[in-house]
SELO-470613 format. One record per residue (C-alpha): residue in one letter; x, y, z. Coordinates in steps of 0.2 Angstrom, whole numbers, plus 5000, padded with zeros to 4 digits. Layout:
<recs>
AXYZ...
</recs>
This chain:
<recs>
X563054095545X562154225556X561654385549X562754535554X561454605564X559654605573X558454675558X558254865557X559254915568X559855095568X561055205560X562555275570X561855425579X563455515574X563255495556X562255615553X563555765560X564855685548X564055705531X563655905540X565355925541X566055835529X567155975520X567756035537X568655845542X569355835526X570256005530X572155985541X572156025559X572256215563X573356265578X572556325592X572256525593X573856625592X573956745604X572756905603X571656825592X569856825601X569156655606X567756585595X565956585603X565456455614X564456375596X565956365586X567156305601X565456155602X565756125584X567656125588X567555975601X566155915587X567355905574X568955835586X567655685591X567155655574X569055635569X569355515583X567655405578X567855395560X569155275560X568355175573X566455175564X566255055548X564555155547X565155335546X566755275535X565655225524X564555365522X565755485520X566755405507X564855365497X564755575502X566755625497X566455505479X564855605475X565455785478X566955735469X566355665453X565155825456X566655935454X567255845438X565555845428X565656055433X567456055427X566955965413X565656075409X566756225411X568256155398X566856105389X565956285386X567756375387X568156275371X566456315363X566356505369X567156655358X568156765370X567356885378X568856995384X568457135373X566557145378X567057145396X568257285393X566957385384X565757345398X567057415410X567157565400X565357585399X564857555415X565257715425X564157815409X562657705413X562557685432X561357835433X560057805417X560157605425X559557655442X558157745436X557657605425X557757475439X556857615449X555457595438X555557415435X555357375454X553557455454X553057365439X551657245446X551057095436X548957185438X549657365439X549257375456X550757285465X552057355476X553657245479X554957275492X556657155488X556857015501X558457045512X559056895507X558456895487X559656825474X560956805487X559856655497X560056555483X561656505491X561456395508X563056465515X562256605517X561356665531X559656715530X559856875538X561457005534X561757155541X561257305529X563057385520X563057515508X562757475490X564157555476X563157595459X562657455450X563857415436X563257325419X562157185417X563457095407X564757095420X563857085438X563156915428X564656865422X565556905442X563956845452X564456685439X566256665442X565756695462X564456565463X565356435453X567056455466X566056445480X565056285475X566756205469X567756245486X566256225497X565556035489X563756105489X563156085472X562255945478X561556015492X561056165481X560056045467X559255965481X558656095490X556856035497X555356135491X553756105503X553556135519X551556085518X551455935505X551355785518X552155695502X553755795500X555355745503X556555835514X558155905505X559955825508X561455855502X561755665501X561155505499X560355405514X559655245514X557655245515X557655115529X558855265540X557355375535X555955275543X557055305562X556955495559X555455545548X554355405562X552755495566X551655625558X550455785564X548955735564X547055815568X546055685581X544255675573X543355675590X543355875599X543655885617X542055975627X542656155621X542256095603X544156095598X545355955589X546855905596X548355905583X549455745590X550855685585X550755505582X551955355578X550755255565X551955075566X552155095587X550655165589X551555305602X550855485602X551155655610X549755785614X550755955601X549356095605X547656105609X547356275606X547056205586X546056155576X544256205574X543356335562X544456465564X546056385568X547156285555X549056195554X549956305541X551256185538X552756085547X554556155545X555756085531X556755995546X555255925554X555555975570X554356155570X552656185565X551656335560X549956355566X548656475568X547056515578X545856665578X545556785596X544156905592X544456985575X546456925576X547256795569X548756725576X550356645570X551156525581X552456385579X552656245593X554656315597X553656495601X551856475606X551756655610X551156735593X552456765579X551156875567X549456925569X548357025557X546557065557X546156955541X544856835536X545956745525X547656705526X548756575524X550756555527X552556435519X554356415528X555656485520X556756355511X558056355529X556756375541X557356545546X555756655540X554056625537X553056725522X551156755526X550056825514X548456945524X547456995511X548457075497X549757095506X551256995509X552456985523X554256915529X554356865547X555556805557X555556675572X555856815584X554356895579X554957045568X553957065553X553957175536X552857195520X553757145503X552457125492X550657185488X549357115475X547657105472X548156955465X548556895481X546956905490X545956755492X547456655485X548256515496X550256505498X550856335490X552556325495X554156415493X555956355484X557356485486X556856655479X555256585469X553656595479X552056485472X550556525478X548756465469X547156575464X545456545460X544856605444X543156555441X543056355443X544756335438X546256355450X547856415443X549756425451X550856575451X552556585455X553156735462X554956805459X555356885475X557056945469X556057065455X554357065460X554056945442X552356845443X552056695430X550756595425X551456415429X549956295424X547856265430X546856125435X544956115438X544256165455X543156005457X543255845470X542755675472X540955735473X541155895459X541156035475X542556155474X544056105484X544456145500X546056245505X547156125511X546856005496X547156115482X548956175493X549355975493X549055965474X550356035466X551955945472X553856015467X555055875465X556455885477X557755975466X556556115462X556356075442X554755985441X552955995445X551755895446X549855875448X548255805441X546755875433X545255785433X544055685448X544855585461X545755425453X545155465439X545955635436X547455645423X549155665429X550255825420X552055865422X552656055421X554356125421X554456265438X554756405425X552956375418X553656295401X553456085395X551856075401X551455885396X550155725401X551055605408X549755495399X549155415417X547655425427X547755435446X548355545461X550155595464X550855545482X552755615484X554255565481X555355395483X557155405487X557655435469X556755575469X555255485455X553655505457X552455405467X550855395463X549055325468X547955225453X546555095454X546654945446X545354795445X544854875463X546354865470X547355045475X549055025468X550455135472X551655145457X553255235454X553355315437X554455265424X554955345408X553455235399X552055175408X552555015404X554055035414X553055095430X553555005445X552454915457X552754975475X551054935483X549754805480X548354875489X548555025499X546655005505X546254835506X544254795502X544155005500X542555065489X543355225487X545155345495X544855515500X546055615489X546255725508X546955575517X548455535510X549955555519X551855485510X553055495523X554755575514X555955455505X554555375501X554655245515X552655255520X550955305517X549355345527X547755305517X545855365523X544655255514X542955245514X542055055512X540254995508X539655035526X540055195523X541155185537X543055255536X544755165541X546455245541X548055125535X549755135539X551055035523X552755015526X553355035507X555054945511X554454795521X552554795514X551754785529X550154845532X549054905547X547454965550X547655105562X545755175564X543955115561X542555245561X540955205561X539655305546X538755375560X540255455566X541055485551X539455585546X539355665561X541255725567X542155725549X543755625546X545555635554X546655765546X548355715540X549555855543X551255775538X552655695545X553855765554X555455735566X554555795581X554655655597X553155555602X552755485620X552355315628X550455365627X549555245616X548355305601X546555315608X545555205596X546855105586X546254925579X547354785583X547154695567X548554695556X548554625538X549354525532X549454405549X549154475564X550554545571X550554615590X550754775595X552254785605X553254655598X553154605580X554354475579X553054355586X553354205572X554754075569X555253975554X555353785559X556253645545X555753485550X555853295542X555053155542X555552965538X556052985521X557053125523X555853265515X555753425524X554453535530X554553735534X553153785545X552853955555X552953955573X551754075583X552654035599X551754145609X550154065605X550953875601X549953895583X550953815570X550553845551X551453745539X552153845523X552953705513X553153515512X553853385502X555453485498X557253375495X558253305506X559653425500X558753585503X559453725513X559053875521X559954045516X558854165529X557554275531X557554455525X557954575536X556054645536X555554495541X554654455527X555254335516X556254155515X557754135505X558153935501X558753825486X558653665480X560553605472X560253465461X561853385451X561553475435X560853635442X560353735457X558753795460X558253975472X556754035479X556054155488X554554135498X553454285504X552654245520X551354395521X550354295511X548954175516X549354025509X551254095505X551754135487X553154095479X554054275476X555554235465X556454075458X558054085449X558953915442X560753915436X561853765428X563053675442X562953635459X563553715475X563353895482X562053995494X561254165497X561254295508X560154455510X561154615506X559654715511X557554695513X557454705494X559154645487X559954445489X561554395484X561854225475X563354125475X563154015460X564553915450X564554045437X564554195444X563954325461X562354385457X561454525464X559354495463X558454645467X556654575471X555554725462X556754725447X556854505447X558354515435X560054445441X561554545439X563254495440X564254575453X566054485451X566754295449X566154175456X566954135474X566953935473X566953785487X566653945499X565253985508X564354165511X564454225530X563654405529X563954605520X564354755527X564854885516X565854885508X566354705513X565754545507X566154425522X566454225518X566854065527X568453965516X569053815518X570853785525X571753635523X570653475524X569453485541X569653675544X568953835541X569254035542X568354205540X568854285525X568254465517X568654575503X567654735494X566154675485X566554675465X568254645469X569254495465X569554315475X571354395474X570954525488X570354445500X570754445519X570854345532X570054375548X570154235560X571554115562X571053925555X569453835566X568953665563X567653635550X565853655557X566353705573X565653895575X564454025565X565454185565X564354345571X564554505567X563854655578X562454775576X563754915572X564754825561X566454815571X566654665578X566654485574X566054345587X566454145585X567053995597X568453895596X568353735608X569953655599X571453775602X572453755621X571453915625X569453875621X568053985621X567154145614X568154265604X568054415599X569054505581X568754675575X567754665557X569754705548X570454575557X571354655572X571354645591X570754455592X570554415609X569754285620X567954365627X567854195641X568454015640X566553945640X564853995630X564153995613X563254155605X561454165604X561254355597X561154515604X559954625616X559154765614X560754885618X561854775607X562754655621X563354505617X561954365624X562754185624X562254025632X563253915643X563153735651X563353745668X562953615684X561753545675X560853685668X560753795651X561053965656X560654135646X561954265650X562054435646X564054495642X564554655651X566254735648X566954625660X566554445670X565954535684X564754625676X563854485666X561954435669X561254295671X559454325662X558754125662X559453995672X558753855664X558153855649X557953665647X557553595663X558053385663X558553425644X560353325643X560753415626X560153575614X560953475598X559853355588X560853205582X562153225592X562853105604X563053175622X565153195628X565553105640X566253285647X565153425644X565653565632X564853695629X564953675608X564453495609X562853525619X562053685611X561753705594X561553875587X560153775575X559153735590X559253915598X558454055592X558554215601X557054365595X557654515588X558154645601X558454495614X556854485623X556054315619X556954155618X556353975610X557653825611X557253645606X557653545620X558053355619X557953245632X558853065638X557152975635X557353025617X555853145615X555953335612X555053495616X555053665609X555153795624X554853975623X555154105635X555154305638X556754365643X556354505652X555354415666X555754245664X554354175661X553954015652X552754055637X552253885629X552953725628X552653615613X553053425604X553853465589X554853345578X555853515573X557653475568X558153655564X557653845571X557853965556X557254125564X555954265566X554854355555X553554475558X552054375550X551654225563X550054115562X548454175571
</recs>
């Protein structure tokens, strides 16, 4: 069966305005204005049309359907933990009626002597010295409904402690309960400098969604331009695309300050004369300036306001430009801003060779103490700026720090609570990175030579493997040249090797793929200094290519444009054993990965990465899985599962996760956990088509020599299931479903009406797409691409929306070829699914190369390749190949 779509393809774009305004679609319809009501503003009536198209899409988008219900079930069973919690501590608490009463009774008597005492506690400083001026959005900003800035009204005399706590309580806890933020409040993000932080969300998004949004990072080139300065770049590290950001920094006097929490700003700062100037890339005229030798800046935690400390003094400014002092300390000169999380600033000081971080209460002008590390590097020279700002990380829902105290990789790793208490060893040596997608840590160790990324588990026995070898052949990282992309999805790593020369990799921590973007030479590296690794942002990148990338690529040799450059071959020889081997079809170099295997092996498919091979071995006492991971030279053998019985096959619920169809049971195999897991029954004499959440799809057998489509919810029961095309004869058609998930393709050569047809995924508005063709995949914009016989010829078309507007991409794509089916005799009248086999077709992710095993009338075969988008013949090729199984990113050299 075919996979349900090309490999990473992309989210729907509108997905991401559904989970934004998800509480707003699950309220009714409101009437339009009634009469003498003013009209909304031209950015609500946009958000209006928004929210109209959103309700006409959701029912038609399997994508968006089932985010928002993942996002409605988390917000929901988030309201009944807090209701929970509520009854709970309602049941536990004495009443309090008669406090509060008194506290009413009180309050008017106490207002005056409670002003003067605030009076004096606001210019209380934590050295004697400091002067502290209340945010205009202090205690309040902790809610992300509201906005940053609020017009000034009057203030009534403060009542009692006791009851504005116990009303700001009651206030707070309606508004998360009506609004569905609680979620979004706990994981508010934290950094806007750390390269390794993740952004905040609200809800939960797949990783592999990430790796499309958070694509490139800001970067400093290491070679200046004739003035002496250093570009800053935006670079895509896996396309190898980049865009020119500013060229006004960086050099001695200028420096990045950090990229905004949305990744789509970033602060910046240079030096005319004796001022310095604050910039961001969305207003290049100067935001702030201030005649300081240091400085140093964070984003507010919704990108509305940046805080800059000048000396000992620090300030609010806006992004039109307007700016206020708000806090002055002694303790603030020469310190270094460290990131900023609702009303708490953190901010680091240098006290003797230690470095210690504060946190700074801008709601009351409280500083603490929160931990302190040794000021030492690698090479036992105080740190620079930018690395002891990078060294203390905040977990995304503000609770946690970490950091490490010590040298390099060999430095300890330490846990603190934010508020300063729990400080603890996390009993680990090593350097933290960021943050996976479950919000644990990542960090960096050395094993045996090799630079292991691990994610940290409640033991260190339980830590988790994520990376091999971030470096590969590395004598040493730079601590400085580590860049985790957010979600944890990818990392940048600067090492230096035995030459004394530096190369910068770029690893894909969901596929494992690894590339080497830069090789500096020692003489260079001693002479210009290393790449600087800002962060990763959202910002767009162009067509231009980076200036000095290597085109090597471990593991295999992967091109640069197109990735998918190697095909997985099964062929057998006279005693029936078979033989997988990878295809480099643009190079004819073929590499055989195993041989010898059973007669009764099968194929279940390649990851979706591209990475690994799925097959099994059924025996009549058992059946026997594996999984084959082809980045390796020779390949190694990445998982093997037997199970009692006979019968059953695979399919790959995501890059990481395969589903088995064995006698006893569905079970789900995670391939970093390795421990099968049942997900339901078993599902017997069926065969698995493909998932799309939250439907496992299946082929059934109807009746004795036919076959149909069925689905039902995955961890549901055989009870449930669907129908969702009509009976086929048995073997006669693969079923496809499309990139977006809404429609189901298959062919049906034996009904009065043959041809290609088309079903919606639920079964609905089948219909006949044309009466000739067999699906071959899809293009790059998702169309439909099929191959026909026709006048002697095998044709490549293109589907439009209708006949007229099909395209013929290859007219022939097995010249004096009488059939594309091995073992098949020839009908005496051609059609279409008698003379191509999908087996013998295999059409590139995205749709731009094609290979096909042609057999022709003398009895000999050849494998053709072709691109697509020019139509030229690439290689041609004897191969005793009896089956096609499809691309992977890891070809022969």
């Amino acid at each position: 069966m075919k996979r349900k779509e090309r490999p990473d393809s992309p989210s729907c774009p509108l997905s991401i305005h559904c989970l934004r305004l998800l509480d707003e679609l699950d309220v009714p319809k409101t009437p339009a204005n009634a009469e003498g009501e003013p009209e909304p503003s031209t950015h609500h009536r946009d958000e209006f049309e928004l929210l109209s198209r959103l309700r006409r899409h959701l029912p038609e988008c399997q994508i968006c359907s089932s985010l928002v219900a993942q996002a409605r079930h988390e917000r929901d069973h988030q309201r009944q933990l807090l209701r929970q919690f509520l009854e709970d501590a309602e049941h536990r608490t004495p009443s309090t009626q008669e406090l509060i009463m008194q506290a009413i009774r009180s309050s008017q008597t106490s207002a005056e002597a409670e002003q003067e005492s605030l009076a004096t506690l606001n210019h209380a400083d934590h050295s004697g010295q400091n002067q502290h001026r209340r945010l205009p959005f202090a205690v309040l900003s902790r809610l992300p409904e509201l906005t940053a800035q609020q017009p000034a009204v009057p203030r009534a005399p403060r009542r009692s402690p006791l009851l504005e706590t116990l009303v700001l309580a009651a206030v707070i806890l309606v508004v998360l309960l009506t609004t569905g933020s609680l979620g979004y409040l706990l994981l508010r993000d934290t950094s806007s400098q750390a390269p390794a932080s993740s952004p905040p969300t609200a809800i939960s998004v797949n990783a592999s969604y990430q790796s499309l949004v958070w694509k490139a990072i800001a970067m400093v080139d290491p070679f200046p331009d004739g003035t002496g300065r250093y570009h800053l770049y935006n670079y895509d590290p896996f396309s190898g695309q980049k865009r020119l950001l500013t060229s006004t920094c960086c050099d001695a006097t200028s420096a990045v300050d950090g990229i905004a929490h949305s990744g789509r700003d970033l602060l910046y700062h240079d030096t005319q004369g004796k001022a310095r100037l604050f910039r961001t890339l969305s207003h290049p005229e100067p935001l702030f300036s201030c005649s300081c030798s240091q400085s140093s800046a964070v984003w507010t935690t919704d990108d509305s306001h940046l805080l800059i400390s000048a000396g000992s003094e620090l300030f609010l400014v806006n992004l039109s430009g307007n700016s206020e002092p708000i806090y002055s300390s002694d303790l603030l000169q020469n310190s270094t801003l460290a990131f900023y999380y609702n009303d708490f600033l953190f901010f680091i000081h240098q006290e003797k060779e230690k470095e210690v971080l504060y946190r700074l209460d801008l709601a009351n002008g409280e500083i603490r103490s929160i931990a302190s590390r040794p000021l030492t590097t690698d090479q036992g020279v105080p740190a620079s700026t930018s690395s002891r700002r990078n060294a203390w990380l905040l977990n995304p829902t503000g609770s946690t720090i970490y950091y490490s105290a010590g040298s390099g990789l060999g430095a300890t790793l330490y846990m603190v609570n934010s508020d300063g208490s729990n400080l603890h060893s996390l009993n680990r040596h090593g350097i933290p990175l960021g943050f996976a997608e479950d919000n644990r840590l990542l960090f960096l160790q050395e094993t045996n030579g090799a630079f292991e990324v691990r994610k940290l588990g409640a033991t260190p026995q339980q830590d988790q493997l994520v990376v091999v070898n971030a470096a590969p052949g590395a004598r040493s990282v730079l601590t400085n040249g580590l860049a985790l992309a957010p979600y944890g999805w990818a990392l940048l790593t600067e090492a230096l090797y035995p030459d004394h020369s530096l190369r910068l990799w770029a690893t894909n921590l969901m596929t494992h793929a690894q590339k080497l973007l830069l090789s500096v030479p020692a003489a260079q590296v001693s002479q210009l200094g290393t790449p600087q690794l800002v962060g990763w942002d959202q910002l767009p990148v162009s067509n231009e290519a980076t200036p000095t990338p290597s085109t090597n690529q471990t593991p295999g040799n992967t091109l640069l444009n197109d990735d998918w450059n190697g095909l997985l071959l099964v062929s057998g020889d006279q005693s029936g054993q078979l033989t997988v081997s990878n295809y480099n079809y643009a190079s004819g170099q073929l590499l055989q990965l195993l041989s010898a295997l059973p007669a009764q092996t099968e194929i279940d498919g390649i990851s979706p990465d591209g990475s690994s091979l799925a097959y099994h071995i059924p025996s009549t006492s058992q059946t026997d899985y594996y999984v084959l991971d082809l980045r390796m030279t020779p390949p190694l053998i990445r998982f093997q599962y037997h199970v009692s019985g006979s019968g059953g096959n695979a399919i790959w619920l995501n890059a990481q996760t395969l589903l088995l169809n064995t006698p006893t049971a569905l079970l789900r195999v995670n391939m970093q956990q390795l421990q099968p897991k049942a997900v339901m029954a078993a599902l017997p004499d069926t065969r698995l088509a493909f998932y799309s959440a939250p439907y496992l799809y299946f082929v059934g057998r109807v009746g004795s020599n036919q076959q149909a489509l069925f689905r039902l919810p995955l961890g549901g029961t055989f009870d449930q299931r669907q129908a969702i095309t009509p009976p086929v004869q048995r073997a006669s058609t693969d079923f496809w479903l499309s990139p977006d998930g809404r429609t189901i393709y298959y062919v049906n050569y034996h009904s009065e009406a043959p041809g290609i047809y088309a079903v919606d995924s639920d079964g609905g508005n089948r219909h006949r797409l044309r009466p000739w063709g067999v699906p071959i995949g899809y293009a790059e914009d998702n169309s439909l691409m099929v191959m026909r016989y026709r006048q002697g010829s095998f044709e490549v078309v293109k589907l439009g929306l209708t006949p007229a507007q099909d395209q013929v991409l290859l007219q022939n794509a097995a010249p004096g070829a009488s059939t594309l089916c091995a073992g098949r005799p020839i009908p005496a009248t051609p059609v279409d699914a008698e003379l191509i086999c999908s087996n013998n077709v295999a059409l590139a992710p995205y749709g731009h190369h094609l290979v096909v095993q042609a057999y022709y009338p003398d009895g000999h075969s050849t494998l053709l390749a072709y691109n697509l988008d020019n139509g030229q013949q690439l290689s041609a090729q004897a191969a005793p190949t009896s089956k096609l199984i499809g691309y992977n990113r890891y070809p022969p050299a």
